[in-house]
C-alpha positions in Angstrom: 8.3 -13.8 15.5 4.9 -15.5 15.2 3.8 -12.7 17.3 5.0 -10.0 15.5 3.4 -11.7 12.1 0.1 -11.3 13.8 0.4 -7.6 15.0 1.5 -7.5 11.1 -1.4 -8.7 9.7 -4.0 -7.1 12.2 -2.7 -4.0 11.0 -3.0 -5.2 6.9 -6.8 -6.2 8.2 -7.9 -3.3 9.9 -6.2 -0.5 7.5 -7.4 -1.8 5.2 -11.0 -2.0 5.9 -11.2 1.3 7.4 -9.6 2.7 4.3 -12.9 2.1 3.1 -14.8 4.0 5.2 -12.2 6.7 6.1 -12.8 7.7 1.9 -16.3 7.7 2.0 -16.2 9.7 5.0 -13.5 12.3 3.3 -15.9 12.6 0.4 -19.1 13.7 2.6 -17.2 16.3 4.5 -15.3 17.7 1.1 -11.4 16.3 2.0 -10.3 16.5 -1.3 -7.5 16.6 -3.0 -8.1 20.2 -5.6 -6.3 19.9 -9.1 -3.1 22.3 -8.3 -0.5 23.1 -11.2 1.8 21.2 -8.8 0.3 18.1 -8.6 0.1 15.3 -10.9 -3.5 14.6 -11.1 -6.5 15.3 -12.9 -9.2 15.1 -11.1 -10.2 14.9 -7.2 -9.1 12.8 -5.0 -10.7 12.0 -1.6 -8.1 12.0 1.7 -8.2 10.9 5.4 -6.2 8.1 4.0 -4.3 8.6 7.8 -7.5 7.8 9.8 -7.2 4.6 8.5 -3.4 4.1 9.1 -3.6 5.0 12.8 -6.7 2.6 13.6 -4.4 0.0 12.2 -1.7 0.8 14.4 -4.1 1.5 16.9 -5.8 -2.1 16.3 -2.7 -3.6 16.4 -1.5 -2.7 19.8 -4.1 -3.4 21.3 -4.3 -6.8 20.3 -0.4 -7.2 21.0 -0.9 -6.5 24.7 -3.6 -9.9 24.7 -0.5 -12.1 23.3 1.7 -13.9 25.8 5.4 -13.1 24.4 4.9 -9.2 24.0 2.6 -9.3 27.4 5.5 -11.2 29.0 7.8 -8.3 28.3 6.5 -5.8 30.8 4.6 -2.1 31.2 7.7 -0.4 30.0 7.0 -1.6 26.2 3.6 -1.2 25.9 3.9 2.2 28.1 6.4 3.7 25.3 4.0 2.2 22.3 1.2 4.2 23.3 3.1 7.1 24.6 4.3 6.8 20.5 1.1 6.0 19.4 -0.8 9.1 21.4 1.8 11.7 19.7 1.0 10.1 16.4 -2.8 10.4 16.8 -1.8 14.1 18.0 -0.1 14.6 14.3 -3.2 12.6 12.8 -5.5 15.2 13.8 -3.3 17.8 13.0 -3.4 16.3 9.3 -7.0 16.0 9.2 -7.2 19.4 9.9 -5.4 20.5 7.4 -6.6 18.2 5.1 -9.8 19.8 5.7 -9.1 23.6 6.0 -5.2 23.9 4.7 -3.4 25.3 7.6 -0.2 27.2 7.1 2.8 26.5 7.7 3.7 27.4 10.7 0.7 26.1 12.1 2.2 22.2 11.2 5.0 22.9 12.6 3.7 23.9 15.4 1.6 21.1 15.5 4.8 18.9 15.1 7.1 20.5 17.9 4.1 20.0 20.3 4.4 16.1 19.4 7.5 15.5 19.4 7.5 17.3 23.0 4.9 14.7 24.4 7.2 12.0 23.2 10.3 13.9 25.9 7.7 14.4 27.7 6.7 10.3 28.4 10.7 9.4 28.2 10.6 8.6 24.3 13.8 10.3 23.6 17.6 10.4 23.0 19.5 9.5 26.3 23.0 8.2 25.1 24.5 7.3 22.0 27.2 5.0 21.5 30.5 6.4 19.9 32.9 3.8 18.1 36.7 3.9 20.1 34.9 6.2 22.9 31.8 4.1 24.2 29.0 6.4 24.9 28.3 9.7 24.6 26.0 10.9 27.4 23.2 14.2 26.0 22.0 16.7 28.8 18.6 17.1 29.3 18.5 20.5 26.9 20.7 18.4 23.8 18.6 14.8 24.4 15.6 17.8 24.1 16.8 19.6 20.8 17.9 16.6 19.4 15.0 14.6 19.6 12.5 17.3 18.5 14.6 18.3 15.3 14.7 14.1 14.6 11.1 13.6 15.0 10.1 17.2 12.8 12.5 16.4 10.2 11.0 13.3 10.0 8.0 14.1 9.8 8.6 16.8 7.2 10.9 14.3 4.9 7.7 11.5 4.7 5.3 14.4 3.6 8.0 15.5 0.7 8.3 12.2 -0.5 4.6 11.8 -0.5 3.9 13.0 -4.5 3.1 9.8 -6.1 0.4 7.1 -5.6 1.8 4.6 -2.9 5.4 6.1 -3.2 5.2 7.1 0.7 3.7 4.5 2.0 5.8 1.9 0.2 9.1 3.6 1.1 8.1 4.3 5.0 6.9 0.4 5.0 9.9 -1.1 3.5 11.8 1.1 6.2 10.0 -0.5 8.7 10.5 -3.9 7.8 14.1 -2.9 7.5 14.2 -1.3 10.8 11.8 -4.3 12.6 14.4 -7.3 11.2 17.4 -4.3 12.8 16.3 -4.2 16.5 14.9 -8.0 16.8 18.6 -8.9 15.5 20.1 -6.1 18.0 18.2 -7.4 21.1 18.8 -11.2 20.6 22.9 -10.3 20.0 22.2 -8.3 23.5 21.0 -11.4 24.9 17.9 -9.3 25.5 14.1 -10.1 25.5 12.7 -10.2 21.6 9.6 -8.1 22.6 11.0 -4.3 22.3 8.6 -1.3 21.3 10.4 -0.9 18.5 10.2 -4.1 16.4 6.6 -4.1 17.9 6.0 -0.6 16.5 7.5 -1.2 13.2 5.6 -4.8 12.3 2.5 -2.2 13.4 3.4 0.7 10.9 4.8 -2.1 8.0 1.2 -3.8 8.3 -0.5 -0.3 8.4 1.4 0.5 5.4 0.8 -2.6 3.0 -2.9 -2.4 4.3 -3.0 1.6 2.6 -1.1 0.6 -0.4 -4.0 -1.6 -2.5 -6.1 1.9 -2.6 -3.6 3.9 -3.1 -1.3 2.9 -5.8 -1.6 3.7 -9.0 -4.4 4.8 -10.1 -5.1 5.8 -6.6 -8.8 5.9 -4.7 -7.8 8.1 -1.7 -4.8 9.7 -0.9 -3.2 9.4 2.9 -3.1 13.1 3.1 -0.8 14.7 5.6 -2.9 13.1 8.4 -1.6 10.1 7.1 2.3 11.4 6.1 2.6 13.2 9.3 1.8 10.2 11.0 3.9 7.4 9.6 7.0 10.1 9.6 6.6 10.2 13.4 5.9 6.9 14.2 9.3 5.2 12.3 11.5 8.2 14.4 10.0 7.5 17.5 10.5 3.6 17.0 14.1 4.8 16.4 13.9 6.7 19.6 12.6 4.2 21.6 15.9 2.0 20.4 18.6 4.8 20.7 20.8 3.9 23.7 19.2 0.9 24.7 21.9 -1.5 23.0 25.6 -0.9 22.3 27.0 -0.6 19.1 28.0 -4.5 18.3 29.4 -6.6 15.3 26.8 -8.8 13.7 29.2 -11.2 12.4 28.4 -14.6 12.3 31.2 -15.2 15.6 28.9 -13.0 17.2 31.9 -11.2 18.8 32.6 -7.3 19.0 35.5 -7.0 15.7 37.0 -3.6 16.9 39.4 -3.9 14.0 36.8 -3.2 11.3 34.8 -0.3 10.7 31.7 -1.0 9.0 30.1 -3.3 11.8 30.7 -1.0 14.4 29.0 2.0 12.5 26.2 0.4 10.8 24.3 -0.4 14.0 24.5 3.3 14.3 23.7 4.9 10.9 21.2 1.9 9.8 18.6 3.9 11.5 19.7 7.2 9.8 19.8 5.0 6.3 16.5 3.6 6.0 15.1 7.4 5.7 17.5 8.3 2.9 15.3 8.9 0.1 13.2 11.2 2.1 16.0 12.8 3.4 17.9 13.3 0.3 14.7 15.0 -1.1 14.1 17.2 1.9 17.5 18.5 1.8 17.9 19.0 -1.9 14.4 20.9 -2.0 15.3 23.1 0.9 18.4 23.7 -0.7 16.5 24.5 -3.9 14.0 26.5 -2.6 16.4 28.5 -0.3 18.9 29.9 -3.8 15.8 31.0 -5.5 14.6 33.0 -2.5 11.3 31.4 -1.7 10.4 29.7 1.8 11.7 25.9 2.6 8.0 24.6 2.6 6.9 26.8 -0.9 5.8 24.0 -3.3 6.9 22.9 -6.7 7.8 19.9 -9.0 11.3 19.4 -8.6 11.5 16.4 -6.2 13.2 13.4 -7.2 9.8 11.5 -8.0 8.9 14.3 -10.5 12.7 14.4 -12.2 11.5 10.1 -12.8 8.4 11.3 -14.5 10.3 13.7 -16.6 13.0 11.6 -17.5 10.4 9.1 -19.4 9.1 6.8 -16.4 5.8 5.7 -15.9 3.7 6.7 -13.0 3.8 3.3 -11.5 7.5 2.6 -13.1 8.9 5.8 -10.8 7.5 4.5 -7.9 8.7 1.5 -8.1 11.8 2.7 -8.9 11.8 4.9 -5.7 10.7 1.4 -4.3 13.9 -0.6 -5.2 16.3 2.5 -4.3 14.7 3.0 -0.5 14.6 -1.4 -0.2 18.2 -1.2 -1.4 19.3 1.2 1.7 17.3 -0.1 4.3 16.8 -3.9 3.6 20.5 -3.8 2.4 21.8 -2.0 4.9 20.4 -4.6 7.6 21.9 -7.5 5.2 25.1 -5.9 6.1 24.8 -5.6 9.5 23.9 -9.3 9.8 26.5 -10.5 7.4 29.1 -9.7 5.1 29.9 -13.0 3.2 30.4 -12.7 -0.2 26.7 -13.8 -0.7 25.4 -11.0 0.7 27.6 -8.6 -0.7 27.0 -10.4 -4.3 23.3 -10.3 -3.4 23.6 -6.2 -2.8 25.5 -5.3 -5.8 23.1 -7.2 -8.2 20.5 -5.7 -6.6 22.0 -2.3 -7.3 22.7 -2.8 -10.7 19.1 -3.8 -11.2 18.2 -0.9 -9.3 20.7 1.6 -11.4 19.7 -0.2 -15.2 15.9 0.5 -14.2 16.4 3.9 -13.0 18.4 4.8 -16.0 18.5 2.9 -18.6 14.8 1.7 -18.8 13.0 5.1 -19.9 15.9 5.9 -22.7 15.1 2.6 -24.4 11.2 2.9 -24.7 11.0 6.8 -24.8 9.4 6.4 -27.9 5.9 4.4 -26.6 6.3 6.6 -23.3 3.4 9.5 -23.3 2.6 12.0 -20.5 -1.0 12.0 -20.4 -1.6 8.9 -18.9 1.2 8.6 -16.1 -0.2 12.0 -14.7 -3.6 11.4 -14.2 -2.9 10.9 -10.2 -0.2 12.0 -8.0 0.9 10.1 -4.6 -1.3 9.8 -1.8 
């Protein structure tokens, strides 16, 4: 664990800094964000937030493979980090590009699909999956294919939606990754497996990365991440899930440490939990395609409507809605784990207090100071 801390903070460290330069850098060369009717923000707002991102990540990996646990684990993990890692800078790039020159659609998504086919490509991919009552279900090489690209796209494509507030992505997709770090060290040690996978490896990586991003970029925001920086956390968090996905059975996490066939939840969660921790994203990717598609307009034509924009109109502050955001993606994820871990009454006091903190902010909160709440000033910036 003392390992992973240090990949954690080498990330925090190096984002961080480079942050720094990455916006001075997006200023020279004119990657700005342009005042749209759309957006949430007055004036512009330098990108290439992502650059930084990935030479934490980048920064972090390397120094991992100089520290004797994760060395100790073999080629195979560090072989599928960069193979990850490699795809993500592909995406990067891709980001920067458009961040520079606003490429179309289609060209992203093309972009994407080439990604996401380097990762089949170097074996980061769906092999098996573990059914409860019918032990695994074996993909051919055409499904494990088409599954993992429309994983790693939709991904990718659910981060960038949720990216309309200052620090709202980056806090969600690191409080994933925390969520799905603590998953698969807990699911390799009930394995009676080594601690140093590429997936809690990846995720203390991207968690750092994030938290690093955050302090200049919440609220009011200095740079944005930019879809260099979207794109790239989106596929990183699927392909740690990828790089987990049939390596472990589905197992109970109760404190006997035993399989409990008889109930339900335990067998499912280690399944779903990494569906869960993308929820929010997911949610609003679905209900804006859903939107878009009834009023006739493409599934990538912008507009206001996502959930962070329905909190600003229903009388939250800028930094109140992402907070909010904050508390209902922690909830999922980090609750989700609790779950899987234990299900004393403790925890399952802990979760539903959390909730009802979670459900009073979200609604009550803005219909009790309405009156002091004014619009000018929470949308000065939007997310970056």
């Amino acid at each position: 664990m003392r390992e992973y801390l240090a990949v954690f903070l080498v990330a925090v460290s190096v984002t961080y800094l480079l942050a720094v330069l990455a916006r001075e850098t997006a200023l020279r060369f004119g990657a700005v964000a342009r005042v749209r009717d759309r957006d949430v923000h007055e004036i512009p707002i330098p990108y290439f937030g992502g650059i930084a991102m990935y030479g934490g990540l980048v920064a972090a990996v390397i120094v991992a493979q100089h520290l004797p646990f994760l060395r100790s684990a073999g080629a195979q993990l560090f072989d599928d980090a960069w193979a990850v890692l490699a795809a993500g800078g592909m995406v990067c790039l891709l980001g920067v590009l458009d961040d520079l020159f606003e490429l179309d659609a289609l060209t992203k998504l093309g972009g994407q699909v080439l990604a996401a086919g380097f990762l089949v490509l170097n074996e980061v991919q769906f092999y098996y999956v573990w059914v409860p009552g019918n032990g695994q279900l074996t993909l051919d090489a055409a499904q494990a294919v088409l599954a993992t690209v429309f994983l790693v796209v939709a991904t990718i494509n659910a981060v960038n939606f949720v990216d309309g507030l200052d620090g709202l992505a980056a806090g969600v997709i690191g409080l994933g990754a925390v969520g799905f770090f603590l998953f698969s060290y807990r699911l390799a040690s009930v394995n009676g497996e080594s601690l140093a996978v590429t997936a809690a490896l990846l995720c203390a990586a991207l968690a750092g990365s994030c938290v690093g991003f955050i302090s200049h970029n919440f609220h009011p925001a200095e740079m944005f991440m930019g879809d260099s920086g979207s794109m790239l956390i989106g596929l990183v968090l699927a392909a740690s899930a990828l790089t987990l996905t049939g390596r472990f059975p589905a197992v109970d996490f109760s404190e006997s440490g035993a399989t409990d066939t008889t109930s339900l939840l335990p067998v499912l969660l280690p399944i779903l939990l990494p569906i869960s921790i993308l929820v929010v994203p997911f949610a609003d990717l679905v209900l804006a395609v859903v939107r878009r598609t009834l009023r006739g307009q493409s599934p990538f034509a912008p507009d206001k409507r996502h959930l962070h924009h329905r909190l600003l109109e229903y009388g939250h502050t800028h930094r109140r809605a992402v907070v909010v955001m904050w508390l209902w993606a922690a909830l999922i994820a980090l609750g989700g784990v609790a779950l899987s871990l234990s299900q004393s009454r403790l925890v399952l006091a802990g979760i539903a207090s959390w909730l009802a903190v979670t459900v009073l902010l979200t609604f009550v909160v803005p219909r009790v100071d309405r009156p002091g709440w004014t619009h000018g000033e929470d949308y000065r910036h939007p997310a970056g």
